[in-house]
C-alpha positions, 0 to 999 in steps of 0.5 A, spaced: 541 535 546 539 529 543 538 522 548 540 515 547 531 514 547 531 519 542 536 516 537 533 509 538 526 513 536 529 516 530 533 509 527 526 506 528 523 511 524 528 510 519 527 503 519 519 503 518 520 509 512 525 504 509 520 498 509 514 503 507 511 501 501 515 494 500 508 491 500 506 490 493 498 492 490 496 488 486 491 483 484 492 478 487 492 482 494 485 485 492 483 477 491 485 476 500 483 482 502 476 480 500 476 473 502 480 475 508 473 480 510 468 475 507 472 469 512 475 473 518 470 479 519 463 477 517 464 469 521 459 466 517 455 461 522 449 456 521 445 452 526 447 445 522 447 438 526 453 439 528 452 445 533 453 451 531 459 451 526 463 457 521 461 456 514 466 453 509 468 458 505 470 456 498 475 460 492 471 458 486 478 458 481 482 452 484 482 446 481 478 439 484 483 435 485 485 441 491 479 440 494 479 433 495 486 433 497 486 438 502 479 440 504 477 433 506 472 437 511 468 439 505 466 434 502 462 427 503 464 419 502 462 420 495 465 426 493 460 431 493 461 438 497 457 438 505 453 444 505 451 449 507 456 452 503 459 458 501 463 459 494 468 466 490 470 468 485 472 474 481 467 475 475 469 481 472 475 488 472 473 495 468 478 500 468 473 506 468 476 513 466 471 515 471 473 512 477 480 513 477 481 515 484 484 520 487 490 521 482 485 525 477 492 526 471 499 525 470 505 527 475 510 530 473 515 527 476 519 521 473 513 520 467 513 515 463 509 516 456 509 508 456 508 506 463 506 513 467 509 517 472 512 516 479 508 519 486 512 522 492 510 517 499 515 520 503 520 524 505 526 525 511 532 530 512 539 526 511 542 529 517 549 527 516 550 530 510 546 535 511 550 537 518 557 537 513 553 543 510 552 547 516 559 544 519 563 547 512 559 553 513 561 555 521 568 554 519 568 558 512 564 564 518 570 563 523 576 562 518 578 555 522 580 559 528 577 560 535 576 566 536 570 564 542 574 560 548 570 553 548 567 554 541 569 549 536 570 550 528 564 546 527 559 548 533 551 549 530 550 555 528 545 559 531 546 567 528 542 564 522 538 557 519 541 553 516 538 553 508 542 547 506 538 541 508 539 535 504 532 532 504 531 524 501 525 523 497 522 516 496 517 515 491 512 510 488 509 508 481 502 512 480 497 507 483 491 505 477 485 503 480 480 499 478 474 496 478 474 489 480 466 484 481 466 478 486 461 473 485 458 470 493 454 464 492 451 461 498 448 454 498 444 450 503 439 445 503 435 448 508 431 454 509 433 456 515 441 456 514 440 460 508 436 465 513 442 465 517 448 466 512 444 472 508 442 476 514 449 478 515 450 480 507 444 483 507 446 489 514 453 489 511 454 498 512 447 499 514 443 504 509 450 505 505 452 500 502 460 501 502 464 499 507 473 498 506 477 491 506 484 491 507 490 487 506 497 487 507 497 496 509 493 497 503 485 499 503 479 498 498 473 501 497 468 495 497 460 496 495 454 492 496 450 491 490 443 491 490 440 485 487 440 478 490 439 473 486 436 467 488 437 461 483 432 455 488 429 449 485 425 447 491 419 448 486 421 442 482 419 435 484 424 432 479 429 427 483 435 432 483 438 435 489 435 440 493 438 446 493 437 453 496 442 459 492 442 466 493 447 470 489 451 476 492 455 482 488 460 486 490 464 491 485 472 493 489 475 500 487 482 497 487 489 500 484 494 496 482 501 500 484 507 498 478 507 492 474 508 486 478 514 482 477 514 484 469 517 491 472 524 493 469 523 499 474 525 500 481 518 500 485 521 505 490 526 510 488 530 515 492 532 522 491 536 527 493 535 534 493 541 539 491 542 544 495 548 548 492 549 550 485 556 552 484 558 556 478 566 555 475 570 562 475 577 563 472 581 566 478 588 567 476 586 571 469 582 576 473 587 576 479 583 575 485 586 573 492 585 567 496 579 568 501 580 562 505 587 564 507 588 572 506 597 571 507 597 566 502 597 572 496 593 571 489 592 565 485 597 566 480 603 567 485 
């Protein structure tokens, strides 16, 4: 017998299944999980005149009137950027045949030639309607009469398993990976700083050099490239500012689920299984007899 505790931890599944896979996947999602990481999860410090203090990290694509406005931190009297510095960007995207994730062909459900097909993320038994199954197949057994003292028409069965479970099914368009390049460019005035803000990049995912990112339930594979390019001009005596820069690359294995706010489709579909197939027959011209009420004659009378 079901409890008021169970019933609250079933209608907090419910809850939790009807909210799956709202969040959406798209590029901007994979832009935030790799700043987030780069923010969050490395911490990047440097030993500066003021103490030791976290590096400001930079989105390369706002326009400058954003950063004087609101980063006012980031910037001198003059208007140039205060280092040590840190800047991204996303520099290039490759949809690749060849990693193309764990989806390797088209589903079959819901394919589109256009626009591809639909996987399935989850499914659940709808309990109400499959209960009116078992209750019109109890009453169907026993004739609408209780024959067994303190048994109702509508008791479970327990002779047998009910077959005719009603399950729902949600379903989701097809994720498309793809190859996603960000570019991490540090820049400081000293040595000492660019030390301290590549050493943490450098160890990132030990001797592999993969690691995950993550956003909104979603999660990317990222990989560490091996080159560091290092683009300094301190050998120069020109007049110009000195500036040491290392350059850092990252490929993301991304997916991208539907099509954005483009999308004609519902992004979760929900299905429902049938249970019962039922064939018309023509009972008055065959002269057959009433089954749920045998003292009610044939058909035609």
């Amino acid at each position: 017998m079901a409890t008021d505790s169970d019933s609250k931890v079933l209608e907090k599944q419910n809850n939790l299944l009807d909210k799956a896979f709202l969040n959406p996947s798209d590029f901007e999602t994979i832009d935030y999980a790799f700043y987030d990481f780069v923010k969050d999860k490395l911490q990047i410090r440097a030993n500066t005149n003021k103490g030791w203090t976290k590096v400001n990290i930079i989105w390369a694509s706002p326009e400058r009137s954003y950063f004087s406005k609101e980063n006012k931190d980031r910037f001198s009297l003059d208007g140039t950027l205060i280092y040590p510095v840190i800047s991204l960007q996303r520099t290039s995207m490759t949809r690749d045949l060849v990693k193309k994730g764990k989806f390797f062909g088209a589903p079959t459900q819901f394919t589109d030639p256009t626009r591809g097909g639909r996987i399935v993320v989850s499914k659940r038994i709808v309990n109400d309607k499959t209960n009116n199954f078992a209750i019109a197949q109890n009453k169907k057994k026993f004739n609408n009469v209780h024959r067994t003292p303190g048994r109702q028409s509508y008791y479970p069965l327990t002779e047998k398993r009910n077959k005719k479970v009603v399950i729902e099914t949600l379903s989701v368009p097809q994720p498309v990976y793809v190859n996603i390049g960000y570019q991490v460019t540090l820049q400081a005035n000293y040595q000492q700083h660019m030390n301290q803000m590549l050493q943490p990049f450098v160890t990132l995912g030990g001797h592999i050099n993969s690691f995950l990112i993550e956003r909104d339930g979603h999660t990317y594979e990222t990989f560490l490239q091996s080159d560091l390019s290092q683009n300094n001009n301190i050998s120069s005596f020109d007049q110009e500012e000195r500036i040491f820069q290392t350059v850092v690359n990252f490929e993301v294995l991304g997916y991208v689920i539907g099509e954005g706010k483009n999308q004609e489709r519902p992004r979760i579909i929900k299905t429902e299984n049938a249970v019962e197939v039922k064939i018309p027959r023509e009972r008055v011209i065959l002269d057959d007899k009433q089954d749920f009420d045998p003292k009610s004659g044939f058909y035609r009378d």
